[in-house]
C-alpha positions in Angstrom: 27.9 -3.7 -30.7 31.1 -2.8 -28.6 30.9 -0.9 -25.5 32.5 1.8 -26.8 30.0 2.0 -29.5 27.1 2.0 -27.2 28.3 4.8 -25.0 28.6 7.0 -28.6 25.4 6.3 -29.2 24.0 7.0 -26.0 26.0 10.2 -26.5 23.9 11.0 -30.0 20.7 10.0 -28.4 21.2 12.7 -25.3 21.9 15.0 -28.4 19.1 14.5 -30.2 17.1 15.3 -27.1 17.0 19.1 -27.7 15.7 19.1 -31.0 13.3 16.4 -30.3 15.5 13.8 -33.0 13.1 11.0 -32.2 10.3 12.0 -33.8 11.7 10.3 -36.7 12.0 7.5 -35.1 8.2 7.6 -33.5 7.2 8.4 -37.1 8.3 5.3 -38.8 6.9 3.0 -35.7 3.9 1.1 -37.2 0.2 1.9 -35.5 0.1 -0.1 -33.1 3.3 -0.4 -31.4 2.9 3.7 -31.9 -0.7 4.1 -30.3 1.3 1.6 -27.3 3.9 4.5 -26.8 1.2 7.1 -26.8 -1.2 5.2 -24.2 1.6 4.9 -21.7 2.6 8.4 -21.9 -0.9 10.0 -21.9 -1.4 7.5 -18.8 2.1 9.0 -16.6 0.4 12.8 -17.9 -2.2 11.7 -16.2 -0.8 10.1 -13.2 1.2 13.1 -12.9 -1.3 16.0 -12.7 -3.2 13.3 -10.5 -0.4 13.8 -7.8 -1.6 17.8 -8.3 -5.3 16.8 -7.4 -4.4 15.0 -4.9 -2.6 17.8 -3.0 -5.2 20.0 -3.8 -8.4 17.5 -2.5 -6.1 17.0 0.6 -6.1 21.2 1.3 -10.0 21.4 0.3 -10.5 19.0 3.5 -12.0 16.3 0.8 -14.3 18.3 -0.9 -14.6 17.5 -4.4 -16.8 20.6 -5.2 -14.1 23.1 -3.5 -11.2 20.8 -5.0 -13.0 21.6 -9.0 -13.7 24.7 -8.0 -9.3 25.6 -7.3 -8.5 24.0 -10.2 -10.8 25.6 -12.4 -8.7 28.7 -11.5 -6.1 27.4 -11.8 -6.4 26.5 -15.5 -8.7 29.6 -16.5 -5.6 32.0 -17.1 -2.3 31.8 -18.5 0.5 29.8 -17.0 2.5 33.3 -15.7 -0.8 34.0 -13.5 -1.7 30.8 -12.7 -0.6 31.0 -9.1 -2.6 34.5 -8.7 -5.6 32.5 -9.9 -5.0 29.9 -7.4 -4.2 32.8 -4.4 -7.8 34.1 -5.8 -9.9 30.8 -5.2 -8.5 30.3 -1.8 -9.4 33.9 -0.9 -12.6 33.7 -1.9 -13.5 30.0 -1.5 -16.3 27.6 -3.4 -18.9 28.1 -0.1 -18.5 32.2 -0.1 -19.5 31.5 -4.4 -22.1 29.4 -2.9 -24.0 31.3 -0.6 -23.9 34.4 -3.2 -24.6 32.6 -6.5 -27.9 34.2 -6.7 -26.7 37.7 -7.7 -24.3 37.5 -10.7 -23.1 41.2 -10.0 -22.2 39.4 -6.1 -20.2 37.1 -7.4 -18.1 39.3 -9.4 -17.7 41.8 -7.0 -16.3 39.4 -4.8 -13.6 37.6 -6.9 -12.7 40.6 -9.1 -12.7 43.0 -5.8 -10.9 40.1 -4.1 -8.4 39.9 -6.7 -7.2 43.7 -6.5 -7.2 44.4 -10.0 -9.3 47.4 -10.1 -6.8 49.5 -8.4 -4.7 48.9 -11.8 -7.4 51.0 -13.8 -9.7 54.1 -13.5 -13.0 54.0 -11.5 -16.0 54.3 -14.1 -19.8 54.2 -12.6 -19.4 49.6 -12.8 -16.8 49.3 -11.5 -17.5 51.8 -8.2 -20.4 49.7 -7.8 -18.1 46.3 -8.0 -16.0 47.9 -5.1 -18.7 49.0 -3.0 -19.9 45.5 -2.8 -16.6 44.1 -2.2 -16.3 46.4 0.8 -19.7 44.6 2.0 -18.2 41.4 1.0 -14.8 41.2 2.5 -16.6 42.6 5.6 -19.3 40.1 5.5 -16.4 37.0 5.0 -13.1 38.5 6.4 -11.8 38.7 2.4 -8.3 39.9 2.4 -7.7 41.6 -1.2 -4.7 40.6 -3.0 -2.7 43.5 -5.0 -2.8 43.9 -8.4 1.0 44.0 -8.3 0.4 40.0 -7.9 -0.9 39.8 -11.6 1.2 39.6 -14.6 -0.6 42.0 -17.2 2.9 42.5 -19.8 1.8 41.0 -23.0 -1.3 39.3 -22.2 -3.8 39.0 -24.8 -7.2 40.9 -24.5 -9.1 37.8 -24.9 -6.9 36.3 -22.2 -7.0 39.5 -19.8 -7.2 38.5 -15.8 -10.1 40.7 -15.4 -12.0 39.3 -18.4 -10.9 35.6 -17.3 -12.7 36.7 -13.6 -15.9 38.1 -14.9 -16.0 34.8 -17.2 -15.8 32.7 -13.9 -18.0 34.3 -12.6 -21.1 34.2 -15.0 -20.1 30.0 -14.8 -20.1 30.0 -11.1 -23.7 32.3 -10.8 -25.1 30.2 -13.6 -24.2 27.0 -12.4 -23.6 24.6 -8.9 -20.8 22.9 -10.8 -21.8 19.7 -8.6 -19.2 16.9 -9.6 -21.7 14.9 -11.4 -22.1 17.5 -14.2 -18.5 17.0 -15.4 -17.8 13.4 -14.8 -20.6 12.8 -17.4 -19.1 14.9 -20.2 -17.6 12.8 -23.4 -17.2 15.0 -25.9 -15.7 18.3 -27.1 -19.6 19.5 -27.7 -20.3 18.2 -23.9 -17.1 20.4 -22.0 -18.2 23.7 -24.4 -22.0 23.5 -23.4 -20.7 23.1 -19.8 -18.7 26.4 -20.1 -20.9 28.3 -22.5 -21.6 31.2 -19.8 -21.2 34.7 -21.0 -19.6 37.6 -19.2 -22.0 40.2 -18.1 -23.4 43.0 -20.0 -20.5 45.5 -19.1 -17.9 43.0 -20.5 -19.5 43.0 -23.5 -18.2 46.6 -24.4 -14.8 46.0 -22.3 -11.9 44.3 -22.0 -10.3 46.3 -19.3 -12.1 48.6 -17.1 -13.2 52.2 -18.0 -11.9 51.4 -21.7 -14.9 51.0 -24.1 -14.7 48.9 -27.1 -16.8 47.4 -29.9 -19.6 45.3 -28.3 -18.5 41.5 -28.1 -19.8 38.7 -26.1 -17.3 37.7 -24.0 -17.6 34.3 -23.3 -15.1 31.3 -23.1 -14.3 30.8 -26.6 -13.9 27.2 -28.1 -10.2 27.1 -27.9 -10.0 27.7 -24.4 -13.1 25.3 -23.8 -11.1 22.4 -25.0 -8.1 23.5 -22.6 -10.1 23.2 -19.9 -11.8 19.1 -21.2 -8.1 18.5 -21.6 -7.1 19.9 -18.1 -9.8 20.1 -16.0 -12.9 18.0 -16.8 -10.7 14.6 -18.3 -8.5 15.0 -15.3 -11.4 15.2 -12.7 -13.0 12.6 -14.4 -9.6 10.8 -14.0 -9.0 11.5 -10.4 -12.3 11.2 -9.3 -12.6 7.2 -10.6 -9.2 6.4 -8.8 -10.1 7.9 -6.3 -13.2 6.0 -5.9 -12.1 2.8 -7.8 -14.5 3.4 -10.8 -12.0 2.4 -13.7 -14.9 2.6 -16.0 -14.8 6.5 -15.0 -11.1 6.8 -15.6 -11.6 5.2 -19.0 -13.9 8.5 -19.8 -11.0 10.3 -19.1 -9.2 8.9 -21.7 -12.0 8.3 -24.2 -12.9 12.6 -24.2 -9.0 13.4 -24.5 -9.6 11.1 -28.0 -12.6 13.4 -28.5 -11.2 16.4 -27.9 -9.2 18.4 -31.0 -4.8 18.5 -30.8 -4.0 21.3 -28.6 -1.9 23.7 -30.4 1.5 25.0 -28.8 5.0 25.2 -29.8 5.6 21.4 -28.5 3.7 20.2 -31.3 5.0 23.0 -33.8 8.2 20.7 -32.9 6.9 17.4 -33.4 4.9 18.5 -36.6 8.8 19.2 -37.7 9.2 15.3 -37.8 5.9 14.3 -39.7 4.2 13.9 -36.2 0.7 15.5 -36.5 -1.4 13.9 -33.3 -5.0 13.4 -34.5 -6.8 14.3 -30.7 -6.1 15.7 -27.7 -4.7 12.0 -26.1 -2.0 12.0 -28.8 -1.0 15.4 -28.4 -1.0 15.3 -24.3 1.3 12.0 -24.5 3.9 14.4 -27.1 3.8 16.8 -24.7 4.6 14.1 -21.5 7.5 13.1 -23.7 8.7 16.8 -24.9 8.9 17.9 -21.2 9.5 15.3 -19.0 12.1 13.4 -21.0 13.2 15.4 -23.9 14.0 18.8 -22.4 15.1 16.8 -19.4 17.5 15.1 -21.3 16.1 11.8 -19.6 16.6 9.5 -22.5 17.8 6.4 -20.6 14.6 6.7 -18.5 12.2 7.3 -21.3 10.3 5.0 -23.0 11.5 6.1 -26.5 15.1 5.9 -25.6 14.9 2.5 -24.0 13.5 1.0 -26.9 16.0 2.3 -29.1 19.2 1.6 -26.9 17.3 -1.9 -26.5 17.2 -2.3 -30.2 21.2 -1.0 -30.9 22.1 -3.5 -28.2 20.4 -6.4 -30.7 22.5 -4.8 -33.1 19.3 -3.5 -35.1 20.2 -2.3 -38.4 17.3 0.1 -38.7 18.5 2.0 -35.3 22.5 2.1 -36.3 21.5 6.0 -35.9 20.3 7.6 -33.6 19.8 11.4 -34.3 18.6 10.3 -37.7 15.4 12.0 -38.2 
């Protein structure tokens, strides 16, 4: 192959990187050299968020309780509030939870009167009594309220509602001391949904938003959500906390529960699925969604494993990869 001919194809590979071309390419790839591309992808996800981790141990003055504790937040919500969740755990950190975990109706007043949400809605008889706490709260530990203008609220789901997402965290947090060992030890889907089976309280069983009644509902952290948080929270704990402490048998589990743990579902794989590519676990689907959006929608194809391999096989003149936006 000429030059010339590689820099066309180069140009047809960057082209093909907005509708995800080489799926068709991955598809045809036989097992193993396919389940190779997927381990070294879900390992740079994983090395990735651990950078994430890292910062976030580093701010939690090496606390591995306090350092869970921010990043449950941060993955509890939607992505548009995820840095109001995080604002919200360093307002009210993991010892204030700590020393109040004894009183559910504590605990929520503190993180849903700490997170300035109530001033969005009308005061019923619960939610007065959630604010006069808070008062006693933010006295108590110098708690500075955030707004509610800090939330995004446009288009959120019910099931997904900050407030709901708070009064979830806070029947886990009451109901449990979340101590590191509990989710290192989880391998399976089963495991991570026992571990974050809590229920809202009683009010949120008739409410998705304050002073709103609806039909009665237990509100608690559905199974969908539950496996969001094995793929994002407990696998990458697991992760970070064995390189951290040079347990490789630990960051193994991390890898072994995202293989137990069901395909996430999002428009990423919607794509892929477009190409024959239906990832069987949670491991398969994380390394698509390393590839869709840090080399893909990056247009990074001479840097990504996928592209090199097939530029490598054009420059052995490899019939089979003459085209490269074939799909």
């Amino acid at each position: 192959m000429t030059d010339e001919e590689l820099r066309r194809a180069e140009h047809r590979l960057l082209a093909g990187a907005a509708t995800y071309a080489c799926g068709g390419y991955i598809v045809r790839l036989d097992a193993l050299h396919r389940n190779d591309l997927y381990t070294r992808l879900a390992y740079d996800r994983l090395e990735r968020k651990y950078d994430v981790v890292r910062e976030l141990f580093a701010e939690s003055d090496s606390n591995w309780n306090q350092t869970f504790y921010v990043l449950l937040f941060r993955t509890i919500g939607d992505v548009t509030n995820r840095d109001a969740f995080l604002t919200l755990a360093r307002r009210v950190s993991y010892r204030m939870v700590l020393r109040e975990r004894a009183s559910l109706h504590a605990v929520e007043a503190m993180l849903i009167g700490a997170s300035g949400l109530l001033d969005n809605y009308r005061d019923d008889t619960y939610t007065r009594s959630l604010k006069q706490d808070f008062d006693y709260f933010s006295r108590k530990y110098e708690i500075a309220p955030m707004t509610g203008a800090e939330w995004n609220l446009r288009d959120i789901r019910p099931a997904n509602h900050p407030l709901l997402r708070i009064a979830q965290l806070a029947a886990f947090l009451a109901s449990n001391d979340f101590l590191i060992d509990r989710l290192v030890e989880c391998r399976t889907a089963e495991e991570v949904r026992r571990l974050f089976s809590a229920e809202a309280s009683d009010y949120w069983y008739t409410h998705y938003i304050p002073a709103t009644p609806t039909r009665e509902l237990p509100k608690r952290i559905g199974r969908m959500k539950s496996d969001l948080l094995g793929i994002n929270l407990v696998s990458l704990i697991q992760y970070a906390y064995g390189a951290y402490n040079g347990n490789e048998r630990l960051r193994e589990r991390a890898f072994a529960l995202l293989e137990a743990i069901p395909a996430e579902e999002n428009r990423f794989m919607r794509r892929w699925r477009l190409y024959d590519l239906h990832p069987a676990n949670a491991f398969q689907s994380q390394a698509l969604l390393q590839l869709a959006t840090e080399y893909c929608d990056r247009r990074r194809c001479a840097e990504c494993p996928v592209g090199r391999r097939r530029l490598a096989a054009l420059r052995q003149s490899v019939p089979a990869d003459e085209s490269l936006s074939r799909h």
